[in-house]
Each structure stands twice: as C-alpha cells, then as structure tokens.
N, C-alpha and C positions, 0 to 999 in steps of 0.2 A: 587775543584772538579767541573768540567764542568757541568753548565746546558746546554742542545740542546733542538733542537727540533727534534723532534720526524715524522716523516707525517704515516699517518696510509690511506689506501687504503680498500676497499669491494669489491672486487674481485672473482669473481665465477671460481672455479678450473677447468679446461677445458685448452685442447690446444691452446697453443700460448698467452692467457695472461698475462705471465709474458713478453716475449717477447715483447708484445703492451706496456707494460712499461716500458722496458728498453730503447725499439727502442725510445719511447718519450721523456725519460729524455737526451738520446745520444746526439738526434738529437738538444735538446738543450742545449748542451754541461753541463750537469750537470751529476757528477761523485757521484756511490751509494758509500759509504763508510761503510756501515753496511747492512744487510736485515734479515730478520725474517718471512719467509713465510710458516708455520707449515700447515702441509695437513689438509684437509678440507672434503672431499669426493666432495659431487656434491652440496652441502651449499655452498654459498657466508662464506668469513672468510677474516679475517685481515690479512693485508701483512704491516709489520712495516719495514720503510727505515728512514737513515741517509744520509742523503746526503751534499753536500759542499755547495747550495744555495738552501735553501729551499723556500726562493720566486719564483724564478726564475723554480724550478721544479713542484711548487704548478700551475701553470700557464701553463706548458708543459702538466702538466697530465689531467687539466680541460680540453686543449684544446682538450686533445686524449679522453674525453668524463671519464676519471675515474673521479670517487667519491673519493674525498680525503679529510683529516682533518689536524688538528695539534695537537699535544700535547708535555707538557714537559717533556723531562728524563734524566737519569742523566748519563754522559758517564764517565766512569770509568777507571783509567788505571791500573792493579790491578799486584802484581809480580805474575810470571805465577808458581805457585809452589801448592803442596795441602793446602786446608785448609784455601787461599788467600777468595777466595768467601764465604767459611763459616761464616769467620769472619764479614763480610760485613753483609750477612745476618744477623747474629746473632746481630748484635747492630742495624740494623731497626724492628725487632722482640722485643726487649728489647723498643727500641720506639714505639711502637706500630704504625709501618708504614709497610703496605702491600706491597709486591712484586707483582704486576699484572703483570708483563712480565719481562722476562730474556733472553737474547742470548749473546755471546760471541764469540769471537775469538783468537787462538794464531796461532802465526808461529817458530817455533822452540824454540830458550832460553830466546826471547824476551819478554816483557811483555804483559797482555793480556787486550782486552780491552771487557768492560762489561757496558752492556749497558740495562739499567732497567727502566720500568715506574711503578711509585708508586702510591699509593695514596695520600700523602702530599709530594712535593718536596721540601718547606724550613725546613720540620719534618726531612726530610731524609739529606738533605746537615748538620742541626745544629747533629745529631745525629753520623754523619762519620765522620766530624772533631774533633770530643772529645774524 
C-alpha cells in the first residue's frame, strides 16, 4: 500500500482560486492526479491535492503566494465493487485509527483509487496488510 504525500492548501472560496492554482502547478509542469476541494462558503478551507512532483509543485504554489503544507496519506487502489471501502474502513476502526479525510475516484470497471489521511499511518499501513 502506497504511502504519498498529501500537499494540503488554505484557500478562501472565491472566484478564480482554483484556477490560480491550477494555472501554477501547469505552468510548472506538474500534473494534479487527485483533488479534494469540499465547499467552504466564504471561510478559508483546505483543498487536498496529489500530485506527480510534489517538490517541484510545493515551490510553484509558494511562488504563486499559496499557503501550502505536507502531509502523509495513504493512496489505495481498492476493486471498484460495494462494500470495497467498508471494509477498509472497518479494519482501521477495529485499529483504532481515524479517518480524517476520504475521496476517491472511479472510471467505469476499473479500479478505484482511495485516497485517506489518518491519524497514524504506520497504525494504518500494519492494520490493512493483515
């Protein structure tokens, strides 16, 4: 199971934001492979991206003036069918590791990918191997 990193942004909801960070990461050639940007109203709120170089985008978005961090999660490749997630859940629940954030994506019959930051990640990597 993949650990990533995670870059997490503070971002105030408002037109063209996201845009100021797309246009950023583009322009330095680095490709979003995941995003997680859950409305906020008129709050500043977290926008969680994956991306394919996350040096090199942690550098692109300082220079565009965003706030950005790091953190680790765990990227999952899960069979896309019901009940795939529950399961997942359900043995970091039994570890007593929290799920602070979840999103995911499929594309037709292929598999899905799932992408979570926890509160302990070697709690959660030793608890989904077993």
């Amino acid at each position: 199971m993949p650990k990533t990193t995670q870059l997490t942004l503070t971002l105030t909801s408002k037109p063209g934001v996201l845009a100021q960070v797309a246009k950023a990461l583009a322009g330095s050639e680095v490709n979003i492979q995941a995003i997680c940007a859950p409305e906020t109203g008129t709050a500043p709120g977290k926008v969680r991206l994956l991306v394919d170089d996350p040096a090199r985008a942690v550098a692109a978005l300082k220079a565009a003036k965003c706030r950005v961090g790091q953190e680790e999660a765990l990227a999952l490749t899960l069979e896309n069918r019901p009940g795939a997630l529950a399961e997942v859940a359900e043995k970091l629940a039994r570890a007593r590791v929290n799920i602070k954030c979840a999103y995911a994506t499929t594309h037709g019959p292929g598999p899905a990918l799932v992408v979570l930051t926890v509160s302990n990640v070697a709690k959660a990597e030793t608890a989904l191997a077993g």
